[in-house]
C-alpha positions as CSV (number, residue, x, y, z in Angstrom):
1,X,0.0,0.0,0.0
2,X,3.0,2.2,1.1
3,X,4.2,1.7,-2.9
4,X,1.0,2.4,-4.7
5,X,0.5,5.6,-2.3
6,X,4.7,7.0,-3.4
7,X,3.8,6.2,-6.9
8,X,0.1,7.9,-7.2
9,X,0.8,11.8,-9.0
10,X,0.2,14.8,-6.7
11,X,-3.2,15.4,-6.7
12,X,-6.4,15.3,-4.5
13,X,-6.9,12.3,-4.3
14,X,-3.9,12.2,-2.0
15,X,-4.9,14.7,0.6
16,X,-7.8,13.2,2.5
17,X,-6.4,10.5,4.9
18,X,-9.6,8.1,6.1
19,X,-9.9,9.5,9.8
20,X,-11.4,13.1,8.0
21,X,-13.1,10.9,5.2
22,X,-15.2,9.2,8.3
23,X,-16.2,12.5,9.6
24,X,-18.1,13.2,6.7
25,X,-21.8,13.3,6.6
26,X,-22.9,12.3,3.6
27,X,-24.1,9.1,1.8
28,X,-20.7,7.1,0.8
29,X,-19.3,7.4,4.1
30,X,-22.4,7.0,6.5
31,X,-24.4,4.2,4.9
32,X,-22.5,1.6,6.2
33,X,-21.3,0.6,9.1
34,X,-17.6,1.8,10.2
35,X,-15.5,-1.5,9.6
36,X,-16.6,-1.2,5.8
37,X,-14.5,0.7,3.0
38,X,-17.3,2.5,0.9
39,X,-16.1,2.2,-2.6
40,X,-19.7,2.6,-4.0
41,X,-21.7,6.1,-4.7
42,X,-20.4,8.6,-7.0
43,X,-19.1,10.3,-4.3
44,X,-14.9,11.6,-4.5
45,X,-12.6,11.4,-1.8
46,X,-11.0,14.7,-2.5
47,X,-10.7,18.5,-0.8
48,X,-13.2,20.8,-2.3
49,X,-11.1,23.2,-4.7
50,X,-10.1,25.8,-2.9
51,X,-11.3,28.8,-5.0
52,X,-15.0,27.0,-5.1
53,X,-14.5,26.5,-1.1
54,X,-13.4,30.2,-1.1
55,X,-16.6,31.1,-3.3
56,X,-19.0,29.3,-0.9
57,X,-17.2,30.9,2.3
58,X,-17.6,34.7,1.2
59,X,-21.5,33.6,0.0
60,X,-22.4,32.4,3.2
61,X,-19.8,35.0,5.4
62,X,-22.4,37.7,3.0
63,X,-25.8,35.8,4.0
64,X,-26.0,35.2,0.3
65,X,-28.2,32.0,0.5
66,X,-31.4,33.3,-1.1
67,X,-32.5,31.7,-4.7
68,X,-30.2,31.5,-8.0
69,X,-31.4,35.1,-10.0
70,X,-29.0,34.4,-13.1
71,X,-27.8,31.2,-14.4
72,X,-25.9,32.7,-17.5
73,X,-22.9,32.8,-15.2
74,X,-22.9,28.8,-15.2
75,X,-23.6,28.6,-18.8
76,X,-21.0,31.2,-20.0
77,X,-18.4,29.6,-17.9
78,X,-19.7,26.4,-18.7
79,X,-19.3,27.3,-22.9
80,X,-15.8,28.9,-21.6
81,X,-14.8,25.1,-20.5
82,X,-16.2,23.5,-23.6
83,X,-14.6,25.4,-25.9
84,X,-11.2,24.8,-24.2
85,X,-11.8,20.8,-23.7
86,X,-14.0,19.7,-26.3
87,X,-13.7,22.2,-29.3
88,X,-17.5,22.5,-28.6
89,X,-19.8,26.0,-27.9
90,X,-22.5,25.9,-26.0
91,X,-24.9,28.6,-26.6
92,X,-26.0,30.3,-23.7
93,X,-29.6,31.3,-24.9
94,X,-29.7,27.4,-25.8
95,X,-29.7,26.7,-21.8
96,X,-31.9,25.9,-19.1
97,X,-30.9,25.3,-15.2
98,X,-32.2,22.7,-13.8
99,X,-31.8,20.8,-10.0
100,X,-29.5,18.0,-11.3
101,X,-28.8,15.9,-14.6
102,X,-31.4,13.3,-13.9
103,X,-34.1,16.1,-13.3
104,X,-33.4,17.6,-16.3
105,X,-33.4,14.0,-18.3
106,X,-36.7,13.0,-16.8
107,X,-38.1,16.6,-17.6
108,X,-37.3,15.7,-21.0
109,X,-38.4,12.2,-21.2
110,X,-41.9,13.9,-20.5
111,X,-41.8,16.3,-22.3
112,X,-40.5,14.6,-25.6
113,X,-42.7,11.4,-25.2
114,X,-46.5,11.0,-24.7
115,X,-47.8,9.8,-21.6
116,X,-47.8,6.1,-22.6
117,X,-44.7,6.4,-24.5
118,X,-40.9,4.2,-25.1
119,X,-38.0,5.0,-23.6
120,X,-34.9,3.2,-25.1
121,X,-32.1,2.4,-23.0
122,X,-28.7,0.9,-23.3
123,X,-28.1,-1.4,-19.7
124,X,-26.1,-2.6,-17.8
125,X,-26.6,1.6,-17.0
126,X,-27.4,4.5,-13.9
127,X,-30.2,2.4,-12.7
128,X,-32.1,6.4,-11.7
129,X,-32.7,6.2,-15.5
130,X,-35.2,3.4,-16.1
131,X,-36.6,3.8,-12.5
132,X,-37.6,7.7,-13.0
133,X,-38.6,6.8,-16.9
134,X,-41.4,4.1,-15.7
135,X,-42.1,6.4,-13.0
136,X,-43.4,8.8,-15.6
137,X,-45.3,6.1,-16.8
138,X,-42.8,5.3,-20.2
139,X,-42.2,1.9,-21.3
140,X,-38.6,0.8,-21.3
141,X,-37.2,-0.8,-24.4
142,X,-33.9,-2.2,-23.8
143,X,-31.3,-1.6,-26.6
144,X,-28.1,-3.3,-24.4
145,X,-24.5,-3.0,-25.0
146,X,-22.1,-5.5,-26.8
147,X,-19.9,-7.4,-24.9
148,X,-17.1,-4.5,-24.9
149,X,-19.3,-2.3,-23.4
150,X,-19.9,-0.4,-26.2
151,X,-23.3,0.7,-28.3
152,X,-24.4,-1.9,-30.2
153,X,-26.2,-0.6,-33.8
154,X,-28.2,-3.8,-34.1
155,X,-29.4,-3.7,-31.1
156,X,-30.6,-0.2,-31.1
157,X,-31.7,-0.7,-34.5
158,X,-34.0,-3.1,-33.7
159,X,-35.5,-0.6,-30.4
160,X,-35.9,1.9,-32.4
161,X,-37.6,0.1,-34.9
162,X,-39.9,-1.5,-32.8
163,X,-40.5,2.1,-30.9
164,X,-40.6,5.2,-34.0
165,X,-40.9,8.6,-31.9
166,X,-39.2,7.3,-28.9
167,X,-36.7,9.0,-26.8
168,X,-33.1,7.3,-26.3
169,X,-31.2,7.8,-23.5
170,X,-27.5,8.5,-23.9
171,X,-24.9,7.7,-21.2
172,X,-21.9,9.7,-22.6
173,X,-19.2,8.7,-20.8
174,X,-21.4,5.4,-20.5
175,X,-22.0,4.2,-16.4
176,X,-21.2,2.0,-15.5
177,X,-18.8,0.4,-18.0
178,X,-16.9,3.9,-18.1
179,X,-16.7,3.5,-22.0
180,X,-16.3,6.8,-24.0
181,X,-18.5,6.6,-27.3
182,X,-16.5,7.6,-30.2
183,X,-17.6,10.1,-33.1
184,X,-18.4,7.0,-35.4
185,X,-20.4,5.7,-32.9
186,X,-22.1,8.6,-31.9
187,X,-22.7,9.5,-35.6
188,X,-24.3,5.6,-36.3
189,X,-26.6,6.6,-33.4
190,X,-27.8,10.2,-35.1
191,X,-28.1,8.1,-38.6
192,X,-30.4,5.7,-36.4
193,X,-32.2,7.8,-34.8
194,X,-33.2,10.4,-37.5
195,X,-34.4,7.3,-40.1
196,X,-36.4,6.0,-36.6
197,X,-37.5,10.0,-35.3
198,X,-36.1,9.1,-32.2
199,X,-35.3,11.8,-29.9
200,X,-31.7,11.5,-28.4
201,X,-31.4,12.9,-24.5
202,X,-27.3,13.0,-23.8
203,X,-26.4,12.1,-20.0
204,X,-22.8,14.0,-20.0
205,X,-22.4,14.4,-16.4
206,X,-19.1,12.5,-16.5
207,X,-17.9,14.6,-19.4
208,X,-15.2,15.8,-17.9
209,X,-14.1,12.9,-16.6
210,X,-11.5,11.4,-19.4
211,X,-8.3,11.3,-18.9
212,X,-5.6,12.6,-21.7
213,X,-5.3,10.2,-23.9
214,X,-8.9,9.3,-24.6
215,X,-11.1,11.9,-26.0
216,X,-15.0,13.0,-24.7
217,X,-17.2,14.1,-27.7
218,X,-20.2,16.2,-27.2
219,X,-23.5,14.3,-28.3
220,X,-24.8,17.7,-30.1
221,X,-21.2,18.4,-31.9
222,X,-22.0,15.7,-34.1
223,X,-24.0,16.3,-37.5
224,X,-27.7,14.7,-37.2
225,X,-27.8,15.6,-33.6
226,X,-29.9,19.1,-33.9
227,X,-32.9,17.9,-32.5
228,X,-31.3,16.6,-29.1
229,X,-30.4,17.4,-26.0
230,X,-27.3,17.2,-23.4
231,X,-27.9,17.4,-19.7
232,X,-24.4,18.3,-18.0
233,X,-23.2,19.5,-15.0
234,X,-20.0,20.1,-12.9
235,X,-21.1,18.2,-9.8
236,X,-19.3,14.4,-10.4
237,X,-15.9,16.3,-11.4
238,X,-15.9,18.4,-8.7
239,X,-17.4,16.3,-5.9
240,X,-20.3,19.0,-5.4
241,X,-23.6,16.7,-6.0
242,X,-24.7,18.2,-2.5
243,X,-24.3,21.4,-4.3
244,X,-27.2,21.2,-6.7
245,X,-27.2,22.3,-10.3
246,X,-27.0,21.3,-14.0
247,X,-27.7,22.9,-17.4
248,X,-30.1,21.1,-20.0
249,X,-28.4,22.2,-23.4
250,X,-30.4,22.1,-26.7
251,X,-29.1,21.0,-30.5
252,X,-30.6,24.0,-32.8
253,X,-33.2,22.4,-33.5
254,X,-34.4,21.5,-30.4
255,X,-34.8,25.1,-28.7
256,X,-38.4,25.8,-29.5
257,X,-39.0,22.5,-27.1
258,X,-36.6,23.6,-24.4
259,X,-39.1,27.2,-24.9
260,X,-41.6,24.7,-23.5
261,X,-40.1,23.7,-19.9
262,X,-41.0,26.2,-17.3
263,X,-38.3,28.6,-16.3
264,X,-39.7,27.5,-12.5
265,X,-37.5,24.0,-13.2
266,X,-34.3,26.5,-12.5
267,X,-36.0,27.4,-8.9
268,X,-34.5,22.9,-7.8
269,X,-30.8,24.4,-8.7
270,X,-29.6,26.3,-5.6
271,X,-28.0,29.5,-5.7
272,X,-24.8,28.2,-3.6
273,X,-24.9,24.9,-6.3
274,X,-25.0,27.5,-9.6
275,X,-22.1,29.5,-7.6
276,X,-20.1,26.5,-6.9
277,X,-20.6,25.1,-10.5
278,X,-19.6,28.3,-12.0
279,X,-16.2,28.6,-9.9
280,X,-15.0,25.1,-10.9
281,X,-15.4,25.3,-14.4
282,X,-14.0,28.7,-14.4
283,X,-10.9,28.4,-11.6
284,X,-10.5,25.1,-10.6
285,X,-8.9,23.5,-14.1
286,X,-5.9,22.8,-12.6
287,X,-7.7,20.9,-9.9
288,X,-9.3,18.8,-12.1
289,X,-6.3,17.6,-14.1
290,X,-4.4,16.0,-11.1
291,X,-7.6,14.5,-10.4
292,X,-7.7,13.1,-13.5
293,X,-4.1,11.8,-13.2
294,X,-5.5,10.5,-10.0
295,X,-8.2,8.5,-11.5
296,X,-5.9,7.3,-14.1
297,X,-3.4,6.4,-12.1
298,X,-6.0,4.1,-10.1
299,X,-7.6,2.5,-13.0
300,X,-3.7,1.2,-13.7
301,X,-3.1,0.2,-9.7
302,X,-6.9,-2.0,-9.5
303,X,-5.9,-4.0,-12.8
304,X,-2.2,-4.6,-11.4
305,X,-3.6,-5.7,-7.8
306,X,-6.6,-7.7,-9.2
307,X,-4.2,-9.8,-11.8
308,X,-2.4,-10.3,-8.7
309,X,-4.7,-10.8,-5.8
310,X,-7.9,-11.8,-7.6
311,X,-7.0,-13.1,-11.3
312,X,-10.5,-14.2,-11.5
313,X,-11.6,-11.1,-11.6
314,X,-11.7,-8.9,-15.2
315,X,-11.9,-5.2,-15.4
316,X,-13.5,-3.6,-18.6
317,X,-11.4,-1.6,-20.5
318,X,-12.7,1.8,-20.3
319,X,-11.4,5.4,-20.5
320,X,-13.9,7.6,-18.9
321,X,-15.8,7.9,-15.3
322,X,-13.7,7.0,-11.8
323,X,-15.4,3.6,-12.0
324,X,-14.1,0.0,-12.9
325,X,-16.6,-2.3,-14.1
326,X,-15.7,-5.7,-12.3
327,X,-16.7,-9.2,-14.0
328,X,-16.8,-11.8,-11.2
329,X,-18.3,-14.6,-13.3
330,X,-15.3,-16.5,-13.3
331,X,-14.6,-16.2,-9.8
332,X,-17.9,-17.0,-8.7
333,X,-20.5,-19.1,-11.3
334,X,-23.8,-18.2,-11.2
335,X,-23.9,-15.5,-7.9
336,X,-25.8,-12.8,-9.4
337,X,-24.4,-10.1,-6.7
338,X,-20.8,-10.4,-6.4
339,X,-21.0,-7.1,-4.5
340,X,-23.1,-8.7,-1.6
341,X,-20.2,-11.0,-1.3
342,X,-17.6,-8.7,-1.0
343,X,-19.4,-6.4,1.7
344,X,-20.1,-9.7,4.0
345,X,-17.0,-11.1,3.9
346,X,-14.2,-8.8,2.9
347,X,-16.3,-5.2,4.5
348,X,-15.7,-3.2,1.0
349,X,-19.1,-1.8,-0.2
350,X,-19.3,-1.9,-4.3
351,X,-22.4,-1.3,-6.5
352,X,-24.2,-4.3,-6.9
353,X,-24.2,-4.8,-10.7
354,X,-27.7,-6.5,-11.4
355,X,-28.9,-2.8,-9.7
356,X,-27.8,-1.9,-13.1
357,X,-30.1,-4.1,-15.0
358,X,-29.4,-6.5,-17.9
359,X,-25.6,-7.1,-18.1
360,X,-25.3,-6.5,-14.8
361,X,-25.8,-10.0,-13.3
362,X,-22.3,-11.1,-11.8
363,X,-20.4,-8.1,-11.9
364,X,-20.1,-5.0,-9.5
365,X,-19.0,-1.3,-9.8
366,X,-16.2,-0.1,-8.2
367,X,-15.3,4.0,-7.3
368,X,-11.6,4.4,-8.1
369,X,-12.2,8.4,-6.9
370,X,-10.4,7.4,-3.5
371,X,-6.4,7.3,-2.5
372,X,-4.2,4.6,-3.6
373,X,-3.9,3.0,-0.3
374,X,-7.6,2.8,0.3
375,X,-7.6,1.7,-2.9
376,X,-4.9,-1.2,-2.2
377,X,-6.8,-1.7,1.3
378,X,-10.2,-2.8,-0.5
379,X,-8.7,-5.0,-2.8
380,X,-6.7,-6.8,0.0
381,X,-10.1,-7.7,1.3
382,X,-11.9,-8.4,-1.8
383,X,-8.8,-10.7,-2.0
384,X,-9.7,-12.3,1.4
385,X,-13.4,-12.8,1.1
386,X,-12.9,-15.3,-1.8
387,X,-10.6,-17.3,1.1
């Protein structure tokens, strides 16, 4: 553990040691008991960038908690950051604020579908999706993933075909297989989707969440994409999903139907969320990047210590998210829940995969957004509860 933590780059996911981590009230560290390593939730184990903390210190110092009054702040800074990472605009008069990313996708599944309408998904994926979807009242059409993780054109073909005027969900960086879909792939989709009037809805929180290297591509940069929509937001990148806000961005085509959401959706982002959102795409770059060598760096250490400690365990090759996507079918024939495993008998907490629907059975998720030795701690005991 000593080696991995001297080899891991500066960063922040080297400042935290796990005796602050346990002080923390919030989901990944309280929802299970204290002998456990939570390596589940999207949750970071990293120091709030200091010019967002600094941001959030002179707002509250000010009594400046009242509700967000502008959120062209977010979006300018937000087009600012595009532009720099991505090549991409993002028009500000295109955007709408919204609480968080899956608020924003759900407002859009309703708004683009009829009340007994498809939504097409692409599983094992963010299990909020399909749950919130046939909440609405939306049937679910499954379109899964190949066996790389990847989108599959045959089988979204077939969705679409058997759904004309539905609304697909995109996962861009995928979750939880951490995949990055490339331009060709992305452009196969809009080619699909235009012959099938599907409406595409892009899930790019973890957007800025790929290391150099591998590239992220906006789902409305590509040509056939005008009539969707992207729902991002800086709260994974930065740890901040306590800080509530995201953006709903529409393709050119699309903005007469983004006229149609009420402006009262931008009263679930708070004011304090919109500031600290703004900051960290604007300030904390820097920040970012050694958290991004970070995460790299611990996608490398969990393959090194599996092939050593648990070789019956595969990792997905993947580029983008802090998650690995773990395979324990070799390692464990026919138990659906690998996860439940590994919290009774090694005290690490994963995702359960079959949470994740279809292509989920046997595998688990695993946060890599933690330090190396944590890191090298949890895999120890994975390594033990197969004993």
């Amino acid at each position: 553990m000593a080696e991995a933590e001297a080899a891991a780059p500066a960063g922040p996911l080297l400042v935290p040691d796990e005796r602050e981590l346990r002080r923390r009230t919030s989901a990944k560290w309280r929802c299970h008991p204290a002998d456990v390593l939570p390596l589940w939730v999207a949750e970071a184990d990293v120091p709030t960038p200091e010019p967002v903390a600094r941001a959030l210190r002179e707002a509250i110092d000010r009594g400046d908690l009242g509700y967000p009054a502008d959120h062209l702040g977010y979006a300018r800074a937000l087009d600012a950051f595009s532009r720099e990472r991505w090549g991409v605009p993002v028009p500000e008069e295109r955007t709408l604020p919204v609480g968080d990313v899956m608020q924003g996708v759900t407002e859009l599944v309703a708004l683009l579908t009829p009340p007994d309408g498809t939504v097409v998904l692409s599983p094992p994926l963010y299990p909020p999706i399909a749950e919130l979807a046939r909440h609405r009242g939306r049937r679910v059409v499954e379109a899964p993933l190949d066996p790389a993780g990847r989108l599959d054109p045959e089988t979204l073909e077939r969705a679409f075909r058997s759904a004309p005027g539905s609304v697909y969900v995109l996962c861009n960086p995928h979750n939880p297989t951490g995949t990055v879909p490339r331009p060709d792939e992305l452009d196969t989709l809009a080619g699909l989707a235009g012959r099938y009037d599907v409406r595409v809805v892009a899930d790019e929180i973890h957007a800025p969440i790929v290391p150099p290297g591998a590239r992220f591509t906006p789902w409305l940069s590509r040509p056939g994409a005008e009539r969707g929509f992207s729902v991002i937001s800086a709260s994974k990148s930065w740890n901040l999903p306590g800080a509530k806000a995201a953006l709903v961005v529409a393709g050119p085509d699309a903005e007469r139907d983004l006229a149609v959401l009420p402006g009262a959706l931008g009263h679930a982002a708070s004011h304090l969320g919109v500031l600290a959102h703004t900051v960290a795409l604007r300030e904390a770059g820097e920040w970012l990047d050694g958290f991004l060598a970070g995460v790299a760096a611990n996608r490398r250490l969990v393959v090194r210590l599996l092939e050593l400690l648990l070789p019956g365990v595969g990792v997905l090759e993947s580029e983008g998210t802090y998650f690995a996507w773990l395979d324990c079918r070799e390692l464990w024939p026919g138990e659906p829940d690998p996860a439940a495993r590994f919290l009774e008998r090694g005290r690490v907490a994963l995702s359960p995969g079959p949470e994740f629907g279809t292509g989920g059975e046997g595998r688990a998720r695993l946060n890599l957004a933690c330090s190396p030795s944590l890191l090298a701690e949890a895999v120890r005991r994975m390594a033990a509860a197969v004993d």
